[in-house]
PDB file of N, CA, C, O and CB in Angstrom:
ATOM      1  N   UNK A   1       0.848  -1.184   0.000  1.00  0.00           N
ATOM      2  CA  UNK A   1       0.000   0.000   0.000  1.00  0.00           C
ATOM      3  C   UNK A   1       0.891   1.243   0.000  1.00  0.00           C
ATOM      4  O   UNK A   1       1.756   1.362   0.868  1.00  0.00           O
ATOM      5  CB  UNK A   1      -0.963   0.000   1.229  1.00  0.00           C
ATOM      6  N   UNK A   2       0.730   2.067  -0.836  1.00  0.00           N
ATOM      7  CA  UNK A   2       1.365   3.378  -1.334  1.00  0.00           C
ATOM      8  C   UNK A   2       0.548   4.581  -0.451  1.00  0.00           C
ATOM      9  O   UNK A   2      -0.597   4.998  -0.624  1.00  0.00           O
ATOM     10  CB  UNK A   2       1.143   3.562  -3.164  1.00  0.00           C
ATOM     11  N   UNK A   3       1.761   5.063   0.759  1.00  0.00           N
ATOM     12  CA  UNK A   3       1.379   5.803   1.842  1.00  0.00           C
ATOM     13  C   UNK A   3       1.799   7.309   1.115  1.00  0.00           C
ATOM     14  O   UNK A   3       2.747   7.461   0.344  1.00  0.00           O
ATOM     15  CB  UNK A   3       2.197   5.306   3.366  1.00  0.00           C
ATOM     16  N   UNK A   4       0.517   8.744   1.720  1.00  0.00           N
ATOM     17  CA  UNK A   4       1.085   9.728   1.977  1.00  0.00           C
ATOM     18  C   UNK A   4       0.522  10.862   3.088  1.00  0.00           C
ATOM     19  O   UNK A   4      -0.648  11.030   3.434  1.00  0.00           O
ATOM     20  CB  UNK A   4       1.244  10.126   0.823  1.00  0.00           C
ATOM     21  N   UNK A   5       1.722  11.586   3.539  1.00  0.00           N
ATOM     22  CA  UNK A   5       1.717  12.095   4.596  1.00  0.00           C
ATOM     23  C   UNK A   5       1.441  13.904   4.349  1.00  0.00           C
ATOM     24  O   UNK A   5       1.948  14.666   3.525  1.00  0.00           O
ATOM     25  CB  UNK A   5       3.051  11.576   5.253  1.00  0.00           C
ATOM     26  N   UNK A   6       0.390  14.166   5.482  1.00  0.00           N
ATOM     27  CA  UNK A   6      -0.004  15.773   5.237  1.00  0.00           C
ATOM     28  C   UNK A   6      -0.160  16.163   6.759  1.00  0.00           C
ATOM     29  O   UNK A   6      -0.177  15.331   7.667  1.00  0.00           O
ATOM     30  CB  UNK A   6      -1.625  16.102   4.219  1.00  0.00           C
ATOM     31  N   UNK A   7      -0.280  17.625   6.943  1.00  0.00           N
ATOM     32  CA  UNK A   7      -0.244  18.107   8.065  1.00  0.00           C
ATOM     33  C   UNK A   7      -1.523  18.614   8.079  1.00  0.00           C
ATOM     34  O   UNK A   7      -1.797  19.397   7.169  1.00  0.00           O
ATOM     35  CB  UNK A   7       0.796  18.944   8.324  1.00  0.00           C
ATOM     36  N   UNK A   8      -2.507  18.316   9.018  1.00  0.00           N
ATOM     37  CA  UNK A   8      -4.202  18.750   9.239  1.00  0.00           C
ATOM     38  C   UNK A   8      -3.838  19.269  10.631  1.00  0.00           C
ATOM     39  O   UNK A   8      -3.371  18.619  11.567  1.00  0.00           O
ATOM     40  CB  UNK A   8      -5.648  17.295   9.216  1.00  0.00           C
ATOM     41  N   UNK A   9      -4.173  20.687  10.577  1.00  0.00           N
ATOM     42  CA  UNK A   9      -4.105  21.434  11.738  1.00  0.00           C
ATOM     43  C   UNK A   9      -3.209  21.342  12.718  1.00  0.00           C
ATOM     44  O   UNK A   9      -3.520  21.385  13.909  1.00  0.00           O
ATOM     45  CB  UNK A   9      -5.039  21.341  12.260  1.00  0.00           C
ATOM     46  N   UNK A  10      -1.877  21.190  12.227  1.00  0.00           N
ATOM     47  CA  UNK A  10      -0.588  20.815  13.032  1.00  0.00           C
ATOM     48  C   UNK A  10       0.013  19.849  13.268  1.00  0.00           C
ATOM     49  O   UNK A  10       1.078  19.743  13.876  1.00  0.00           O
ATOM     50  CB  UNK A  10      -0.583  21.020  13.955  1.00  0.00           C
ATOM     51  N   UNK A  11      -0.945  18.681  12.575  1.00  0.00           N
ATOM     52  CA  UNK A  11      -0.945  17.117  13.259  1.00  0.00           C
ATOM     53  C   UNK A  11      -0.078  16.590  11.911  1.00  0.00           C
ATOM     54  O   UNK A  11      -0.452  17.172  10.893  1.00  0.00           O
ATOM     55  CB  UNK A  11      -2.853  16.168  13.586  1.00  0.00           C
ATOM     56  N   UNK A  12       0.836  15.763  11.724  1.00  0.00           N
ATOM     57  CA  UNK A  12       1.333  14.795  11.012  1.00  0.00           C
ATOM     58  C   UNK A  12       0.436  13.309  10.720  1.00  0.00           C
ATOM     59  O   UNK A  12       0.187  12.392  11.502  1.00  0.00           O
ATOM     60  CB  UNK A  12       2.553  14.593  11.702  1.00  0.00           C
ATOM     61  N   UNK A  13       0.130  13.459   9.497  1.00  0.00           N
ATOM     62  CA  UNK A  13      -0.575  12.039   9.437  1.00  0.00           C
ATOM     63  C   UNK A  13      -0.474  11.660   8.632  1.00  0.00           C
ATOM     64  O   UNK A  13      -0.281  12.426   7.688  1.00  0.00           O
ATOM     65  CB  UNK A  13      -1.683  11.772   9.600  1.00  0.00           C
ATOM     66  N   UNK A  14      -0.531  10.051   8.354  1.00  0.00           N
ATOM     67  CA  UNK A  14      -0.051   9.434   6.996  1.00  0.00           C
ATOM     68  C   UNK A  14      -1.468   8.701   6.700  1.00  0.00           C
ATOM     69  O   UNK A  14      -2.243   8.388   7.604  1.00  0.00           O
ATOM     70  CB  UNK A  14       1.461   8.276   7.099  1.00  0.00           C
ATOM     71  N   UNK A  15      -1.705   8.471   5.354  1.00  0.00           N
ATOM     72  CA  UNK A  15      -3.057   7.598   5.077  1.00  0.00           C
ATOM     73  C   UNK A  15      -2.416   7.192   3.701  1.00  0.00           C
ATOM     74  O   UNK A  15      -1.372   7.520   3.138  1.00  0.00           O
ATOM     75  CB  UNK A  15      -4.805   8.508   5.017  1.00  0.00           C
ATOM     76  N   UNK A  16      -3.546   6.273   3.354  1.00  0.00           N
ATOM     77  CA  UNK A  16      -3.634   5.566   2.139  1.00  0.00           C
ATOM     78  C   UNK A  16      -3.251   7.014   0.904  1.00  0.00           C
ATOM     79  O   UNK A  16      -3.532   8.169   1.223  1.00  0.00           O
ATOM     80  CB  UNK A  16      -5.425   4.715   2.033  1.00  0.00           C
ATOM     81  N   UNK A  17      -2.628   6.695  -0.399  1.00  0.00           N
ATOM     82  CA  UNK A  17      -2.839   7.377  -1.351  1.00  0.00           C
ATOM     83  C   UNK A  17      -3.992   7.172  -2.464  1.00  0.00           C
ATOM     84  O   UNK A  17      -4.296   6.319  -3.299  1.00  0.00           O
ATOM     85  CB  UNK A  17      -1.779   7.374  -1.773  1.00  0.00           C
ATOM     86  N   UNK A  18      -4.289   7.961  -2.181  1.00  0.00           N
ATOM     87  CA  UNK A  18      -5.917   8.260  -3.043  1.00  0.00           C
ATOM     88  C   UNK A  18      -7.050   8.868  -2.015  1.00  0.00           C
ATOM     89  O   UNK A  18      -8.129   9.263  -2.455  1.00  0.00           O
ATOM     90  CB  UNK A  18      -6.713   6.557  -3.711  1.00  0.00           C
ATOM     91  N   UNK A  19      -6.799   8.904  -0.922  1.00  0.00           N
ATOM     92  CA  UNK A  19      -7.799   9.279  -0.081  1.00  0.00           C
ATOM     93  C   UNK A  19      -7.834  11.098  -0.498  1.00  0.00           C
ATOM     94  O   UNK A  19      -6.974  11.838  -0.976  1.00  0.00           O
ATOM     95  CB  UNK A  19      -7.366   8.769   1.674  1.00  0.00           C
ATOM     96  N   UNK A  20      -9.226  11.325  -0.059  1.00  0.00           N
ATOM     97  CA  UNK A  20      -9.636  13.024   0.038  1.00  0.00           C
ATOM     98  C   UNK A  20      -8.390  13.628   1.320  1.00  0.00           C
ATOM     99  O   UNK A  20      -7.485  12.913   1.750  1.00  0.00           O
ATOM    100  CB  UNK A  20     -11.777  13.286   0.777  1.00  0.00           C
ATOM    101  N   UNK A  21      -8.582  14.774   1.659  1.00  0.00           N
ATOM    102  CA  UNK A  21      -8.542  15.048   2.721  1.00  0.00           C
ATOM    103  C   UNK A  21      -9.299  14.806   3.726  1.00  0.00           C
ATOM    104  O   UNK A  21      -8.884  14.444   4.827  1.00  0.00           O
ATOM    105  CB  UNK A  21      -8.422  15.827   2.665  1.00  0.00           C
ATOM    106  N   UNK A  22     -10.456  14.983   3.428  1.00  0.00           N
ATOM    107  CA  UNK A  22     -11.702  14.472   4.515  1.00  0.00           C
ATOM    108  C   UNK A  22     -11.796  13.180   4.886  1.00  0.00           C
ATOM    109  O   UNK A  22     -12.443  12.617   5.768  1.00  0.00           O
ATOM    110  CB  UNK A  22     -13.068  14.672   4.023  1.00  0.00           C
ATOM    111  N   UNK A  23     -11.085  12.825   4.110  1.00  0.00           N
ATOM    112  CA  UNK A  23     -11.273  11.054   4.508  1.00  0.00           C
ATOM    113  C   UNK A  23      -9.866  10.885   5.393  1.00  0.00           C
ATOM    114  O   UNK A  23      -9.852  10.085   6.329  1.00  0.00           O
ATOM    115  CB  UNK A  23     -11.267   9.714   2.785  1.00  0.00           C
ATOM    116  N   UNK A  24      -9.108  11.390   5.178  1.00  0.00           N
ATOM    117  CA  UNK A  24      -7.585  11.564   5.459  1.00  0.00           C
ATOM    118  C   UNK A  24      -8.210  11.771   7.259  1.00  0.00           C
ATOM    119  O   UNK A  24      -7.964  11.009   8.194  1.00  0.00           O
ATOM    120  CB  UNK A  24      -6.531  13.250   4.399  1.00  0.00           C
ATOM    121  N   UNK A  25      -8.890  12.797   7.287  1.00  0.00           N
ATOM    122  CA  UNK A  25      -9.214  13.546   8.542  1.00  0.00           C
ATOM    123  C   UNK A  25      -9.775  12.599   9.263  1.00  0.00           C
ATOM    124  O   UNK A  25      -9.218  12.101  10.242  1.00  0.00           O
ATOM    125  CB  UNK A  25     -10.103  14.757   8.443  1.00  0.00           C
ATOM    126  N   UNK A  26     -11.059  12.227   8.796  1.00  0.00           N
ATOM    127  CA  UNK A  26     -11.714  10.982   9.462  1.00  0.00           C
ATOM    128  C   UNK A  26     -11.037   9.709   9.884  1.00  0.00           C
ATOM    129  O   UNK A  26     -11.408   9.022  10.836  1.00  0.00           O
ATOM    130  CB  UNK A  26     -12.640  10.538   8.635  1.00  0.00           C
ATOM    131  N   UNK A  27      -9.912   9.421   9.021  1.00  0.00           N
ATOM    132  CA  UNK A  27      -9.305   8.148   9.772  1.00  0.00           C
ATOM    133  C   UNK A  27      -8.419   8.637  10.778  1.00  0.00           C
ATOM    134  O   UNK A  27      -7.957   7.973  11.706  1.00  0.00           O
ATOM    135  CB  UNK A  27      -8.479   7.128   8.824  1.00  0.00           C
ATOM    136  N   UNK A  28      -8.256   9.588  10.585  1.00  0.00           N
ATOM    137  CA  UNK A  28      -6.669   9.940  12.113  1.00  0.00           C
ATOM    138  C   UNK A  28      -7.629  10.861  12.882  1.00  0.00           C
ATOM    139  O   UNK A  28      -6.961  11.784  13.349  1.00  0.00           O
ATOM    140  CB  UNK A  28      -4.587  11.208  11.516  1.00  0.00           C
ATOM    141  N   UNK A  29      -9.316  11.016  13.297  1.00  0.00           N
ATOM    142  CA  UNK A  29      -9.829  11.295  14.060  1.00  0.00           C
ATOM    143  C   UNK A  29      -9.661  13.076  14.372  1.00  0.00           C
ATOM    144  O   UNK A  29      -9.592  13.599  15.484  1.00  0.00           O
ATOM    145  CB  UNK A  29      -9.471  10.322  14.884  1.00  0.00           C
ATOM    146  N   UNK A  30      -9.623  13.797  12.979  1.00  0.00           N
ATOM    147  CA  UNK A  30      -9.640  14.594  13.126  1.00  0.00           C
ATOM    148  C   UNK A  30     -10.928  15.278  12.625  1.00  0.00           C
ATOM    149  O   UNK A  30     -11.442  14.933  11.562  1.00  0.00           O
ATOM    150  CB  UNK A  30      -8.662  14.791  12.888  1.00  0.00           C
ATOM    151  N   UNK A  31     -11.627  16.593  13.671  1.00  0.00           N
ATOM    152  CA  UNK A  31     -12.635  16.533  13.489  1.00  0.00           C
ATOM    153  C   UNK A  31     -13.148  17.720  12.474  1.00  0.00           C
ATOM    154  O   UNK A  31     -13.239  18.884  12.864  1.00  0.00           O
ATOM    155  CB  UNK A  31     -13.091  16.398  14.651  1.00  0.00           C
ATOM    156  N   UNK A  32     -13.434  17.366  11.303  1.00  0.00           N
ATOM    157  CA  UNK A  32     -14.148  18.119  10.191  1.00  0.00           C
ATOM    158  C   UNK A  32     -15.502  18.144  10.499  1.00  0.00           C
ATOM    159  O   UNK A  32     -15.924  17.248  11.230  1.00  0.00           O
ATOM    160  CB  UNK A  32     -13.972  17.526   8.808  1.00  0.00           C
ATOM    161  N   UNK A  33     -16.326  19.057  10.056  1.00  0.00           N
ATOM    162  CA  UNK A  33     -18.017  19.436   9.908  1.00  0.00           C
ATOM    163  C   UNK A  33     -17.988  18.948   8.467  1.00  0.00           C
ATOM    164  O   UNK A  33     -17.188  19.322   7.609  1.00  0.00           O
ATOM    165  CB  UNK A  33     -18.632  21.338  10.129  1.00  0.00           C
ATOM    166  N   UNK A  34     -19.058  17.983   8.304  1.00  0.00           N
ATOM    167  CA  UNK A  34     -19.765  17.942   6.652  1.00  0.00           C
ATOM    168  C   UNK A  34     -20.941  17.131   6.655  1.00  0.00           C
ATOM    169  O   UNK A  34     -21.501  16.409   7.480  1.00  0.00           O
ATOM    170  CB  UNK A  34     -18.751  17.223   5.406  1.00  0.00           C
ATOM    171  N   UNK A  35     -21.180  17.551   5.223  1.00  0.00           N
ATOM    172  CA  UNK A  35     -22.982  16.888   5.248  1.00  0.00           C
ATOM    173  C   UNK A  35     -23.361  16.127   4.227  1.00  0.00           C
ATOM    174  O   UNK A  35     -24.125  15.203   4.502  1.00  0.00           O
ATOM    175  CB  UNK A  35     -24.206  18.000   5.161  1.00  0.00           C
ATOM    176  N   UNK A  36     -22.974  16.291   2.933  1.00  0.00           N
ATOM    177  CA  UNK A  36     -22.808  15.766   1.805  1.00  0.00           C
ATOM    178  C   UNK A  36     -22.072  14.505   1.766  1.00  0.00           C
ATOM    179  O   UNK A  36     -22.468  13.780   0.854  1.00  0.00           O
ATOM    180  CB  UNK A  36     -22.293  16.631   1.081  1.00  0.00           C
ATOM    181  N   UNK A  37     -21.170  14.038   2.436  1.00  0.00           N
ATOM    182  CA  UNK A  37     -20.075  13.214   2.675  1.00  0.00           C
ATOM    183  C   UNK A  37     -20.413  11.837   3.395  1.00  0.00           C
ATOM    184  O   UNK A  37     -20.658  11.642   4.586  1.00  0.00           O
ATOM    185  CB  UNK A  37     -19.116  13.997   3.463  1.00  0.00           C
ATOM    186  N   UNK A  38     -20.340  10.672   2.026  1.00  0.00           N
ATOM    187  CA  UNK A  38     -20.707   9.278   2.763  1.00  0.00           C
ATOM    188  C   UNK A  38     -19.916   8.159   2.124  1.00  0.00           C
ATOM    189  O   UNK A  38     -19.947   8.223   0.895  1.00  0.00           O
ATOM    190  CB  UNK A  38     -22.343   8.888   2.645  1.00  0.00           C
ATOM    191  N   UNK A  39     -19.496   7.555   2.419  1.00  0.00           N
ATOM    192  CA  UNK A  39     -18.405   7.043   2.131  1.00  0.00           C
ATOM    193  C   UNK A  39     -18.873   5.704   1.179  1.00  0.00           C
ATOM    194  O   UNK A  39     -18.053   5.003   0.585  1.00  0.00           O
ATOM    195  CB  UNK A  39     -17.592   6.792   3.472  1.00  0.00           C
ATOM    196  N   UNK A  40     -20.092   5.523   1.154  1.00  0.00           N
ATOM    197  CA  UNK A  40     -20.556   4.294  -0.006  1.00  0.00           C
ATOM    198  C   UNK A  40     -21.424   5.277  -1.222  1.00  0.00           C
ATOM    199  O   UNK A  40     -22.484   4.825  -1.654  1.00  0.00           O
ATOM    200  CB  UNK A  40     -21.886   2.808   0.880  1.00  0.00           C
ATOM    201  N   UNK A  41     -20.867   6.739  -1.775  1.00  0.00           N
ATOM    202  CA  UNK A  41     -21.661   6.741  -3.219  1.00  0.00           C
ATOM    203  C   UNK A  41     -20.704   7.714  -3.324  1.00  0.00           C
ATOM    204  O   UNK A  41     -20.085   7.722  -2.260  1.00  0.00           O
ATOM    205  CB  UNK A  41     -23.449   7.070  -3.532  1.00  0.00           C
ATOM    206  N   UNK A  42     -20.236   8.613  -4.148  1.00  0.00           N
ATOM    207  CA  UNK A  42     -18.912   9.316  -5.048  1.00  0.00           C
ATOM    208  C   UNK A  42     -19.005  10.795  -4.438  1.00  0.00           C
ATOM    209  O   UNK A  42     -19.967  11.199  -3.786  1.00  0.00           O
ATOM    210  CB  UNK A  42     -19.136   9.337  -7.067  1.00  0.00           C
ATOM    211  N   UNK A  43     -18.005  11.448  -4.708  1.00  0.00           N
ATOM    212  CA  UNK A  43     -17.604  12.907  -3.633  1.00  0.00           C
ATOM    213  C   UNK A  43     -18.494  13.670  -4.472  1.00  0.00           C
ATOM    214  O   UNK A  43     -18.650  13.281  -5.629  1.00  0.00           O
ATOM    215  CB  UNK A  43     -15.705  13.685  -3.504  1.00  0.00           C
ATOM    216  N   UNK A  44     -19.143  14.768  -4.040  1.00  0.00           N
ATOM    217  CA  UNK A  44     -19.516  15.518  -4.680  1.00  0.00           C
ATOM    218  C   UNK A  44     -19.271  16.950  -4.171  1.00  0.00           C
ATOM    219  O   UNK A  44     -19.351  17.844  -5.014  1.00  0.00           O
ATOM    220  CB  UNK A  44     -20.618  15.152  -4.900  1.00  0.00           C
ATOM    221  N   UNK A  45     -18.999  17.262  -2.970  1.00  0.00           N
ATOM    222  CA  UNK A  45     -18.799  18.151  -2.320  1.00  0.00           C
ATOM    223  C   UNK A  45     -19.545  19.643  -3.037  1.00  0.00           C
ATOM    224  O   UNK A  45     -18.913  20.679  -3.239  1.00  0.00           O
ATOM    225  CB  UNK A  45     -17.346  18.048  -2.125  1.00  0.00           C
ATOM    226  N   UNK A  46     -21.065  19.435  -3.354  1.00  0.00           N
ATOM    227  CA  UNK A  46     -21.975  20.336  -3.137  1.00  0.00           C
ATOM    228  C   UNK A  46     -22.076  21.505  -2.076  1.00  0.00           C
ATOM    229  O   UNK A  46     -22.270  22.678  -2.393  1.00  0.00           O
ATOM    230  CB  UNK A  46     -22.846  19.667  -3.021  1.00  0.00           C
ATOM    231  N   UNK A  47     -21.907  21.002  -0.648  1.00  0.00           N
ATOM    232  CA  UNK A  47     -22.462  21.532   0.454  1.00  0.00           C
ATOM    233  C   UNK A  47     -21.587  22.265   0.924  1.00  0.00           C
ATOM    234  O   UNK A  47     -22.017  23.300   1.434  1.00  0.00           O
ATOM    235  CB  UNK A  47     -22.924  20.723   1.334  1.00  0.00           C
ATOM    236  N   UNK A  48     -20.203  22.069   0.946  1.00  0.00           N
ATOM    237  CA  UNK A  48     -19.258  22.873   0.945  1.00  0.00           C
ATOM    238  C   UNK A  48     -18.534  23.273   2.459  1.00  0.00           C
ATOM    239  O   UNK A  48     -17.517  23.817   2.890  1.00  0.00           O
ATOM    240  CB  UNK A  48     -19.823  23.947   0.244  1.00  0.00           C
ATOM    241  N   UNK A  49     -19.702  22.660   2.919  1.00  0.00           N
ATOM    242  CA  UNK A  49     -19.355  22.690   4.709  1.00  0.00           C
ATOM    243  C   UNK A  49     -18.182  22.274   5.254  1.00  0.00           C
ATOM    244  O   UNK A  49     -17.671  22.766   6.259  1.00  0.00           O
ATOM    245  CB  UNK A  49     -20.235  21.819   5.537  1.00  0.00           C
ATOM    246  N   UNK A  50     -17.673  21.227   4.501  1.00  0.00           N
ATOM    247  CA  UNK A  50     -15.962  20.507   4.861  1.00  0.00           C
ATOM    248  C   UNK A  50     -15.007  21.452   4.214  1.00  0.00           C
ATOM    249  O   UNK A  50     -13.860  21.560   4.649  1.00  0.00           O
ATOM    250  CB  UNK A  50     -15.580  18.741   4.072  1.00  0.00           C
ATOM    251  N   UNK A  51     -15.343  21.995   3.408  1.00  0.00           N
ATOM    252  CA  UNK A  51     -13.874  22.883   2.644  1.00  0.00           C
ATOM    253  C   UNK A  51     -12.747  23.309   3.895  1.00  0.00           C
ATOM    254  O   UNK A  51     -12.943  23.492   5.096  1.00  0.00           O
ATOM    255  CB  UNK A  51     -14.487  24.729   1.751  1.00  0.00           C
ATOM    256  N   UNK A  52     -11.804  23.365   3.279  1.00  0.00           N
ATOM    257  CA  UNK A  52     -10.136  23.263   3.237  1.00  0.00           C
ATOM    258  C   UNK A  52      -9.560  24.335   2.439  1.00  0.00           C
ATOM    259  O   UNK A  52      -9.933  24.721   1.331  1.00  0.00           O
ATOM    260  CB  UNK A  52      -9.573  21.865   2.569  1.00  0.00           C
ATOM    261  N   UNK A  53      -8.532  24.792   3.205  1.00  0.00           N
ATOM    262  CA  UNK A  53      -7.652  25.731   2.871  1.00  0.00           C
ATOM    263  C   UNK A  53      -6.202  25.066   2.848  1.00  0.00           C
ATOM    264  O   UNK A  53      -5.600  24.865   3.903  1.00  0.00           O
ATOM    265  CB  UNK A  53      -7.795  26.896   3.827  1.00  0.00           C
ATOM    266  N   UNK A  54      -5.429  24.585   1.053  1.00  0.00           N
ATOM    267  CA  UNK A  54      -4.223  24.121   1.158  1.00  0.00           C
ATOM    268  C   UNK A  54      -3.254  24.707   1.199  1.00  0.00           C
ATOM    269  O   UNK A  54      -3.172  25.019   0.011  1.00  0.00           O
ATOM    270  CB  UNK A  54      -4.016  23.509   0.522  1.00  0.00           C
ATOM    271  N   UNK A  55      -2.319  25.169   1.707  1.00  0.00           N
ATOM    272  CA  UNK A  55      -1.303  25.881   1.819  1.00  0.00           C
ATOM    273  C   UNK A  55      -1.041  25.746   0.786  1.00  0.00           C
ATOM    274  O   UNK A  55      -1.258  24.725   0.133  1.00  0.00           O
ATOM    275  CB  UNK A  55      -0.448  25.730   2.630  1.00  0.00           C
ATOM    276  N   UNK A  56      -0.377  27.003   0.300  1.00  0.00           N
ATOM    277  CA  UNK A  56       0.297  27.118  -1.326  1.00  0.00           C
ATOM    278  C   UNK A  56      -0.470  26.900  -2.475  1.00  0.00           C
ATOM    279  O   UNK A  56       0.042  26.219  -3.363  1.00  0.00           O
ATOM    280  CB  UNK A  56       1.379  26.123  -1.594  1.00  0.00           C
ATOM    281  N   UNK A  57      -1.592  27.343  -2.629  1.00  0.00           N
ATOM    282  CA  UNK A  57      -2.623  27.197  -4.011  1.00  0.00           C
ATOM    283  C   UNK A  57      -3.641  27.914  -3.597  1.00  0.00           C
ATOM    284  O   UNK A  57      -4.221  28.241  -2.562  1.00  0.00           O
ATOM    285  CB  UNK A  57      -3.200  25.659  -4.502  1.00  0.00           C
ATOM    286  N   UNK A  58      -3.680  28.086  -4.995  1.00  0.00           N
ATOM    287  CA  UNK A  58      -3.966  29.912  -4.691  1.00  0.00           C
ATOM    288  C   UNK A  58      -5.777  30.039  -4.899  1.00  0.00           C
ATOM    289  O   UNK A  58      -6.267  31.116  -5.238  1.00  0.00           O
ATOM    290  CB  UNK A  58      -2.905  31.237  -6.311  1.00  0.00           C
ATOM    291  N   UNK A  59      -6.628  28.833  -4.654  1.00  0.00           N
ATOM    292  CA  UNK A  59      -8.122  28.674  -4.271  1.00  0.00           C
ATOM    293  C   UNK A  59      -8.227  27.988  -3.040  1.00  0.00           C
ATOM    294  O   UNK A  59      -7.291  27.324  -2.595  1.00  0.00           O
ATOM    295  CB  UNK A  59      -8.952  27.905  -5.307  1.00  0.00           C
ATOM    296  N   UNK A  60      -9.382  28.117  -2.426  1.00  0.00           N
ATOM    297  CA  UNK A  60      -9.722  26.740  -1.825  1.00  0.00           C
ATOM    298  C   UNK A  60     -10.094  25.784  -2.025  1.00  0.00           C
ATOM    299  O   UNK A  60     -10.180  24.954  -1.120  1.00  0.00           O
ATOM    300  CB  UNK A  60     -10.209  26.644  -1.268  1.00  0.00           C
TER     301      UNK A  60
END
């Protein structure tokens, strides 16, 4: 399994590659708000409630 590692609110964490961030968040128990977001039908991120700010790119 092909690991990668990001920093969510100070924290170091490694997850699977291919995961969202939000999913990233949810397995190392970090706590995001969202509503749209279920893990048995495809991302759509409509609702917008989970959005993320990535360091160094210049949208959210």
């Amino acid at each position: 399994m092909e690991t990668v590692s990001l920093t969510i609110d100070g924290r170091q964490v490694t997850v699977e590659k291919g995961r969202t961030v939000l999913q990233a968040a949810i397995e190392c128990g970090v706590k995001v708000p969202y509503y749209c977001y279920h893990p048995g039908i495809s991302i759509d991120g409509s609702c917008r409630v989970c959005i993320v700010k990535i360091e160094k790119m210049p949208k959210l």
